[in-house]
MIDOSE-1310 file (N, C-alpha, C; in nm, 2 decimals, decimal comma, always signed):
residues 167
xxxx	+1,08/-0,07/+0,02/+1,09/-0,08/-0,12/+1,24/-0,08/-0,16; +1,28/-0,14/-0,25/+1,43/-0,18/-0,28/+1,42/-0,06/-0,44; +1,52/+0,06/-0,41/+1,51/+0,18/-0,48/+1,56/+0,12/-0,64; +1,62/+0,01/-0,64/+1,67/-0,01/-0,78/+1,63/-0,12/-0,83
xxxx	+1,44/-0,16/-0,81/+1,42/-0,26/-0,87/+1,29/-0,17/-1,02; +1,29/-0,07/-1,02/+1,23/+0,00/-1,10/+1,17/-0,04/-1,23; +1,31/-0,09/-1,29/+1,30/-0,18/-1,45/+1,23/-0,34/-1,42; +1,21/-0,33/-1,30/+1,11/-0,46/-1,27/+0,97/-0,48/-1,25
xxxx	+0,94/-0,30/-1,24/+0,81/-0,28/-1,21/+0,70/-0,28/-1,31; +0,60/-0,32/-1,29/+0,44/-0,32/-1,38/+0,41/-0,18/-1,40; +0,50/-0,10/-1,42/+0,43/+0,08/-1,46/+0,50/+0,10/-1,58; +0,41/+0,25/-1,57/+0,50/+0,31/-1,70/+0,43/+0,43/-1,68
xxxx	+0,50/+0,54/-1,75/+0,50/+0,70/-1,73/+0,45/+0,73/-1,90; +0,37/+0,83/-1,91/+0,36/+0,88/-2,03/+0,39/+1,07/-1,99; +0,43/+1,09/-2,00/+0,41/+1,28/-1,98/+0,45/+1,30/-1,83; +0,36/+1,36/-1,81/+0,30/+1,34/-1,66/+0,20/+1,25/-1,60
xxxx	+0,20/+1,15/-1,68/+0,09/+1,07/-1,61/+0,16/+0,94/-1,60; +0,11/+0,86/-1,46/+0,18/+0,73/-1,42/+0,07/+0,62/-1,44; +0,09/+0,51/-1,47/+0,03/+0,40/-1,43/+0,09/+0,30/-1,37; +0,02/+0,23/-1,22/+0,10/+0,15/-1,16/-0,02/-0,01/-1,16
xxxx	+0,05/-0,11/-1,16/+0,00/-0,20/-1,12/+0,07/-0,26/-0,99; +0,00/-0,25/-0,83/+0,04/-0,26/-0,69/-0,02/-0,37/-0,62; +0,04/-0,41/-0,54/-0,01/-0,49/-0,43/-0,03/-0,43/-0,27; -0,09/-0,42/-0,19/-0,13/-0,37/-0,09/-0,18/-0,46/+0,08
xxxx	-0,09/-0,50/+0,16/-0,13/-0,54/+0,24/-0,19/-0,52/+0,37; -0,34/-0,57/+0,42/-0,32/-0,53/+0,53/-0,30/-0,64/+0,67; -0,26/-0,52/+0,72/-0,19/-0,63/+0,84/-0,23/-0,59/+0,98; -0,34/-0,69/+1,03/-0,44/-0,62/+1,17/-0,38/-0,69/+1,28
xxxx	-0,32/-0,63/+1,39/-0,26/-0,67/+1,48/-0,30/-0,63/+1,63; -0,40/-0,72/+1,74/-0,48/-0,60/+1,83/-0,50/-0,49/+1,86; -0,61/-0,45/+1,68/-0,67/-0,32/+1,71/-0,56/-0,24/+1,62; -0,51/-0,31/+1,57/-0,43/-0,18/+1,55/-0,38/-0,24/+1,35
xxxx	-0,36/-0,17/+1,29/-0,32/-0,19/+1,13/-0,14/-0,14/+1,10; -0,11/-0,22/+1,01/+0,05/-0,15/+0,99/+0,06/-0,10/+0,88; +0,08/+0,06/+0,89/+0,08/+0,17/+0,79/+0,25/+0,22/+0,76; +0,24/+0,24/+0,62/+0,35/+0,35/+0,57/+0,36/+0,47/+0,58
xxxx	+0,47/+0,58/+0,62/+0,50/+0,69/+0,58/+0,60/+0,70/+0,56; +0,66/+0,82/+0,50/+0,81/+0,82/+0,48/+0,80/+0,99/+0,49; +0,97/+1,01/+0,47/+1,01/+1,18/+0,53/+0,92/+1,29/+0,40; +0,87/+1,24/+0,32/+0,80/+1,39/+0,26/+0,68/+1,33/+0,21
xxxx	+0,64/+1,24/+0,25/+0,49/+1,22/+0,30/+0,38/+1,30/+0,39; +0,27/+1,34/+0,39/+0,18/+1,39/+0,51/+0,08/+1,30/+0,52; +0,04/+1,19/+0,49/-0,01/+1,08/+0,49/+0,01/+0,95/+0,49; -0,04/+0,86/+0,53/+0,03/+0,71/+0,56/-0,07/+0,63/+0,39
xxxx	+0,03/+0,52/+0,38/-0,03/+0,39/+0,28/+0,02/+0,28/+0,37; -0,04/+0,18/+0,26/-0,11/+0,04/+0,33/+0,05/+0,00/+0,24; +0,11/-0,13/+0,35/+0,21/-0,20/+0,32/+0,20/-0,23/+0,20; +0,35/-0,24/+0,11/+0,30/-0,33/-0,06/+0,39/-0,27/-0,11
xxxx	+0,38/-0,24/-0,26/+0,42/-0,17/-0,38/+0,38/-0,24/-0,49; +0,47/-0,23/-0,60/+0,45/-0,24/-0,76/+0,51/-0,45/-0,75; +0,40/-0,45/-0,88/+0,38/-0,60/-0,95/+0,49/-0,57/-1,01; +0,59/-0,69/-1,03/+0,69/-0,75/-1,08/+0,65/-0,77/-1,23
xxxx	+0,69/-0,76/-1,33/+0,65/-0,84/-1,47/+0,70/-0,96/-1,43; +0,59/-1,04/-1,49/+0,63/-1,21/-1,46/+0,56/-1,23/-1,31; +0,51/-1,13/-1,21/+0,51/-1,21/-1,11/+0,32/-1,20/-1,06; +0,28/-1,32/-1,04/+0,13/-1,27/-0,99/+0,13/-1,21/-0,88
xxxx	-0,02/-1,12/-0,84/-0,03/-1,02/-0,72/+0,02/-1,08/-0,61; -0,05/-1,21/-0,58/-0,03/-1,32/-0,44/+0,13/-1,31/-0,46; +0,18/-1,35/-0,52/+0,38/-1,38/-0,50/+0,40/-1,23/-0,45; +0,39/-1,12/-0,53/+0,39/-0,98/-0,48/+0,37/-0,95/-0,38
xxxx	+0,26/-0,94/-0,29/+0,22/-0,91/-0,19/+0,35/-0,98/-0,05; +0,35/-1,13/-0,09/+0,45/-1,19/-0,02/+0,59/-1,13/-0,01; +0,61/-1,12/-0,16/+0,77/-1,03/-0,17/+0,78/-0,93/-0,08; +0,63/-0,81/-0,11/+0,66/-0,67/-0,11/+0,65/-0,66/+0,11
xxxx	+0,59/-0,76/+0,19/+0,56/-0,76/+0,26/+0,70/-0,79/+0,35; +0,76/-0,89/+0,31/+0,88/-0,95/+0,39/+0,97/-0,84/+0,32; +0,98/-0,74/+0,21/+1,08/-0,65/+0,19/+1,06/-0,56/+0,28; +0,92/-0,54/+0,36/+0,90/-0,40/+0,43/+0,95/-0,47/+0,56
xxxx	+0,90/-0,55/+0,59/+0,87/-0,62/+0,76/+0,98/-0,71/+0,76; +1,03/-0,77/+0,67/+1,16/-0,89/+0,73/+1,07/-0,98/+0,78; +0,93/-0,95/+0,78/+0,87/-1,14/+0,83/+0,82/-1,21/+0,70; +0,81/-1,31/+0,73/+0,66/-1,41/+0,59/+0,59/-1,40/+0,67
xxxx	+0,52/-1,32/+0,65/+0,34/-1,35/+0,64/+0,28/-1,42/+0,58; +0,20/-1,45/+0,59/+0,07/-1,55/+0,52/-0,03/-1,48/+0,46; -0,07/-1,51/+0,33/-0,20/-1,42/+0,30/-0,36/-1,47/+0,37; -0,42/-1,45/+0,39/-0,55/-1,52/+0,45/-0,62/-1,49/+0,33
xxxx	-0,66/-1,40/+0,29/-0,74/-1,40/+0,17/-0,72/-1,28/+0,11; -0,78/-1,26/-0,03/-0,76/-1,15/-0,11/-0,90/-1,06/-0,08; -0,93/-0,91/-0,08/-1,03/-0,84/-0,04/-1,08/-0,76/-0,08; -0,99/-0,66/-0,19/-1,05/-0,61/-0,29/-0,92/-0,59/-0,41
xxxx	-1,00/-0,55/-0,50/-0,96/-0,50/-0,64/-0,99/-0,34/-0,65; -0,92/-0,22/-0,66/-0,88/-0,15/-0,62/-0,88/-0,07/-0,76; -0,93/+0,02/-0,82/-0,88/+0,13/-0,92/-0,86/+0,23/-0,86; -0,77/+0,34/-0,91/-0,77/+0,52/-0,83/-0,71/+0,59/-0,95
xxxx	-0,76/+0,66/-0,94/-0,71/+0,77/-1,02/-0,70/+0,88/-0,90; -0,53/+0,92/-0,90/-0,50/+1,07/-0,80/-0,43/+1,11/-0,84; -0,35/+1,25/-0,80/-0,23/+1,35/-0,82/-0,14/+1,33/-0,74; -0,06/+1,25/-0,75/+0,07/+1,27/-0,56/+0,09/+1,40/-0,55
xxxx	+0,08/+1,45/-0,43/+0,06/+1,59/-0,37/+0,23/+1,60/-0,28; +0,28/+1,53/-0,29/+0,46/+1,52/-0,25/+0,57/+1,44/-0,28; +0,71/+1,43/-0,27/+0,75/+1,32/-0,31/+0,81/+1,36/-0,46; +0,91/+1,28/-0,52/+0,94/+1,30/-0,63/+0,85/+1,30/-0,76
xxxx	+0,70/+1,21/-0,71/+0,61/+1,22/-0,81/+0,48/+1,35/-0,78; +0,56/+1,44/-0,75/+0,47/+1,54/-0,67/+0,37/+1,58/-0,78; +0,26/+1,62/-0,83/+0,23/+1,63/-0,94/+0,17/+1,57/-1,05; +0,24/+1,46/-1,02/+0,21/+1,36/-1,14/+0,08/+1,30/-1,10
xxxx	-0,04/+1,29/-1,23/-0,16/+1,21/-1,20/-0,11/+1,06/-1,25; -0,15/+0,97/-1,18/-0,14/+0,84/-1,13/-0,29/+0,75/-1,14; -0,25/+0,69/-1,26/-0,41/+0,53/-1,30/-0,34/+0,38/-1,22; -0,41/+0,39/-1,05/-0,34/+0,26/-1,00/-0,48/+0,16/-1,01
xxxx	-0,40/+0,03/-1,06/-0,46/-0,07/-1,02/-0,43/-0,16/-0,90; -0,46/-0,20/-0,78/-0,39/-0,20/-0,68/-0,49/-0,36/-0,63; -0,43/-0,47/-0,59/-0,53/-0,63/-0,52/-0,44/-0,57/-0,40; -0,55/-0,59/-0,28/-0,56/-0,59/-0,18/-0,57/-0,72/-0,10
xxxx	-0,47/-0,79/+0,01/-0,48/-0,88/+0,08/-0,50/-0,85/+0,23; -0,60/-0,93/+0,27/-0,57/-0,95/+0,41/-0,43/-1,05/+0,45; -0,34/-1,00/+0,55/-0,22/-1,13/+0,59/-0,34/-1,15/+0,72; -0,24/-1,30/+0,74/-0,27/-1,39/+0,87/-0,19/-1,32/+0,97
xxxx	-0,25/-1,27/+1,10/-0,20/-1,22/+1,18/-0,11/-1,30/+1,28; +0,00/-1,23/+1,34/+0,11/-1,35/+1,39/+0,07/-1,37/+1,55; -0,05/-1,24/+1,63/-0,05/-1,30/+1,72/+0,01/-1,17/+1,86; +0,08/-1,09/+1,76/+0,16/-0,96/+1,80/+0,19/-0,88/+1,70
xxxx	+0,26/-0,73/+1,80/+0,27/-0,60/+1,69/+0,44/-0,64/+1,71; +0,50/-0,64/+1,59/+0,64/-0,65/+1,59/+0,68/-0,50/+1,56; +0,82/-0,48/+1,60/+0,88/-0,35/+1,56/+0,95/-0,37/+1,48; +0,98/-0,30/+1,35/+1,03/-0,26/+1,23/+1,17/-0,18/+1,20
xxxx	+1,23/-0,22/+1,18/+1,35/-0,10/+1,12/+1,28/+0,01/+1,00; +1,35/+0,10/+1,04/+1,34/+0,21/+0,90/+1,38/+0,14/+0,75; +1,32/+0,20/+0,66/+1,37/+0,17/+0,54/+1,38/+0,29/+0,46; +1,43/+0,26/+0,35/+1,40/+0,37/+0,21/+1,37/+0,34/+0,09
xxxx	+1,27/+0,46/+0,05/+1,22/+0,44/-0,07/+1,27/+0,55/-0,15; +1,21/+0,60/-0,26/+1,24/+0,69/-0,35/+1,24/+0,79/-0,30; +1,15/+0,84/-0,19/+1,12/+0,97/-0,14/+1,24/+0,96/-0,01; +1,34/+0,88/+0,01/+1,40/+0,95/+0,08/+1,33/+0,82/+0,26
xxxx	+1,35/+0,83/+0,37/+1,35/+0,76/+0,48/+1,20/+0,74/+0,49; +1,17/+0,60/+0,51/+1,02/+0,55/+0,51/+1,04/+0,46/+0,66; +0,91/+0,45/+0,75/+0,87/+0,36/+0,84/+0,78/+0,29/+0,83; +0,74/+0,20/+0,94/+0,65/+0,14/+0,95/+0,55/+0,18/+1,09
xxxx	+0,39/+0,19/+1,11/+0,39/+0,24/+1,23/+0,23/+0,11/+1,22; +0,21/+0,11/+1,36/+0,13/+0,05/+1,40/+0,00/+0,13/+1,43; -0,10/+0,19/+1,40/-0,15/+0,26/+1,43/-0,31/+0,20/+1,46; -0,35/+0,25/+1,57/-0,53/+0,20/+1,61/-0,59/+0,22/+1,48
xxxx	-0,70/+0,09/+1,49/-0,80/+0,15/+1,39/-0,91/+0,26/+1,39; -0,92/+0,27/+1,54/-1,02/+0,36/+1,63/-0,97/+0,52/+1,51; -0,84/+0,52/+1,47/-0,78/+0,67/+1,50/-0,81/+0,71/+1,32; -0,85/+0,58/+1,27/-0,77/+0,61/+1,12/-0,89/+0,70/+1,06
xxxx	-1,03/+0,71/+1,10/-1,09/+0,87/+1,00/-1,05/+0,96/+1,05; -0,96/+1,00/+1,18/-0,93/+1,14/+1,16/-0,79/+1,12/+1,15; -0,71/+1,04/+1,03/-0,64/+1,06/+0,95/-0,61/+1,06/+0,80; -0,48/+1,08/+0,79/-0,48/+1,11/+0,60/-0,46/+0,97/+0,58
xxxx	-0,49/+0,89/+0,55/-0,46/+0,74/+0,51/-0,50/+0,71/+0,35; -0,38/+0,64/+0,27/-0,49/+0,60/+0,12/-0,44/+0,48/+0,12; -0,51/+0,36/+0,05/-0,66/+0,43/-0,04/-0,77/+0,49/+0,09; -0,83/+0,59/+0,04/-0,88/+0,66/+0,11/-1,02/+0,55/+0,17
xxxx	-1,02/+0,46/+0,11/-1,20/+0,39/+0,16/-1,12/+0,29/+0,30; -1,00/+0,27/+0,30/-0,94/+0,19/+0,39/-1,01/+0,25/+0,55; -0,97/+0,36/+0,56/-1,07/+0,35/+0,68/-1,22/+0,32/+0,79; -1,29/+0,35/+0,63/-1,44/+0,32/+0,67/-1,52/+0,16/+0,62
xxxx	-1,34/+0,08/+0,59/-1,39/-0,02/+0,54/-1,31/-0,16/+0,60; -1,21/-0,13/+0,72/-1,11/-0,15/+0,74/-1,18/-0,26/+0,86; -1,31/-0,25/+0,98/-1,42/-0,33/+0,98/-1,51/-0,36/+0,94; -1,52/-0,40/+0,82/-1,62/-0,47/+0,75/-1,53/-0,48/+0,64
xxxx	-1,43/-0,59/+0,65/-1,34/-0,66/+0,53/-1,46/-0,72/+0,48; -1,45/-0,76/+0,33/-1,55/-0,85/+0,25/-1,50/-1,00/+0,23; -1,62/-1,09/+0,27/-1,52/-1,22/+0,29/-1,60/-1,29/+0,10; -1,58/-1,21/+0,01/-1,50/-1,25/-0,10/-1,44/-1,10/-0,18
xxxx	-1,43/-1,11/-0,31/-1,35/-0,99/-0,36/-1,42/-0,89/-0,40; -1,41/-0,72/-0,37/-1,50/-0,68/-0,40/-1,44/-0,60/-0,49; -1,49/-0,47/-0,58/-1,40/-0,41/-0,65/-1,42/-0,28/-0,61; -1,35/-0,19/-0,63/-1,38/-0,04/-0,56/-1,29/+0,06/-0,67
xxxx	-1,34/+0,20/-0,72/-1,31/+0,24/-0,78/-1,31/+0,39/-0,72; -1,21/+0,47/-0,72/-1,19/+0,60/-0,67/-1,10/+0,65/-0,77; -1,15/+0,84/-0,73/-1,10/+0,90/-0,83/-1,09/+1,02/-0,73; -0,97/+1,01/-0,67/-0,92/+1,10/-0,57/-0,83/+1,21/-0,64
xxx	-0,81/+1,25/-0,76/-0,75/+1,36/-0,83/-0,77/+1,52/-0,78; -0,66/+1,58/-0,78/-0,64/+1,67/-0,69/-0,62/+1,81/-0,85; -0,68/+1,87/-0,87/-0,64/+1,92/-0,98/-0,59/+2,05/-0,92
């Protein structure tokens, strides 16, 4: 994520509460998915971030993908439509309850796992990691349905609604 595109993003803060509108990619590479963490994270997210004003999810996803990875990918199809309601439990938005609406893409896979440079986000040094899908229910992963749903993509759009709030 590029730290000073903010006034570009689909959110907005009221109090303590966030709304984001996100794009989220996943990216399956033999057996294995490409997840986020960063230094005050205890859990990984699915490649992406925040919709552009002015820009639809599909352009997003493309943007937010070659900003993390430095490749173009290809979208293959779109997978789900995504609401959550949570608390970020770290991070500068530690705290804060968060209304995400988040479209979810499958990319076209290239064929191989490429290696990634570090980047940064708000919270400070973020990666990229290649992780089995074998591994992902005995980890912290969000959105949280990503793992138990990660074989059995839906081949049209489905919608899923979670309310992972941490009070």
């Amino acid at each position: 994520m590029y730290i000073d595109d903010e006034k570009d993003n689909c959110s907005f803060e009221r109090g303590n509460e966030r709304f984001n509108y996100r794009v989220g990619a996943i990216i399956i590479e033999d057996g294995c998915v490409l997840l986020v963490t960063n230094e005050s994270a205890d859990y990984y997210y699915s490649v992406g971030g925040r919709v552009h004003i002015g820009e639809t999810a599909y352009h997003a996803v493309l943007r937010e993908v070659k900003e993390e990875t430095g490749v173009d990918y290809e979208v293959d199809r779109q997978v789900f439509v995504h609401e959550n309601f949570f608390t970020e439990t770290c991070g500068v938005n530690k705290g804060k309850k968060f209304h995400e609406i988040a479209m979810f893409y499958l990319m076209k896979p290239l064929g191989k796992k490429l290696k990634f440079d570090d980047g940064e986000c708000i919270d400070g040094k973020e990666w990229l990691e290649w992780v089995p899908i074998e591994k992902l229910k005995s980890m912290r992963v969000y959105p949280s349905f990503l793992a138990s749903r990660i074989n059995s993509l839906p081949t049209s759009i489905e919608s899923i609604v979670t309310d992972e709030t941490q009070d």
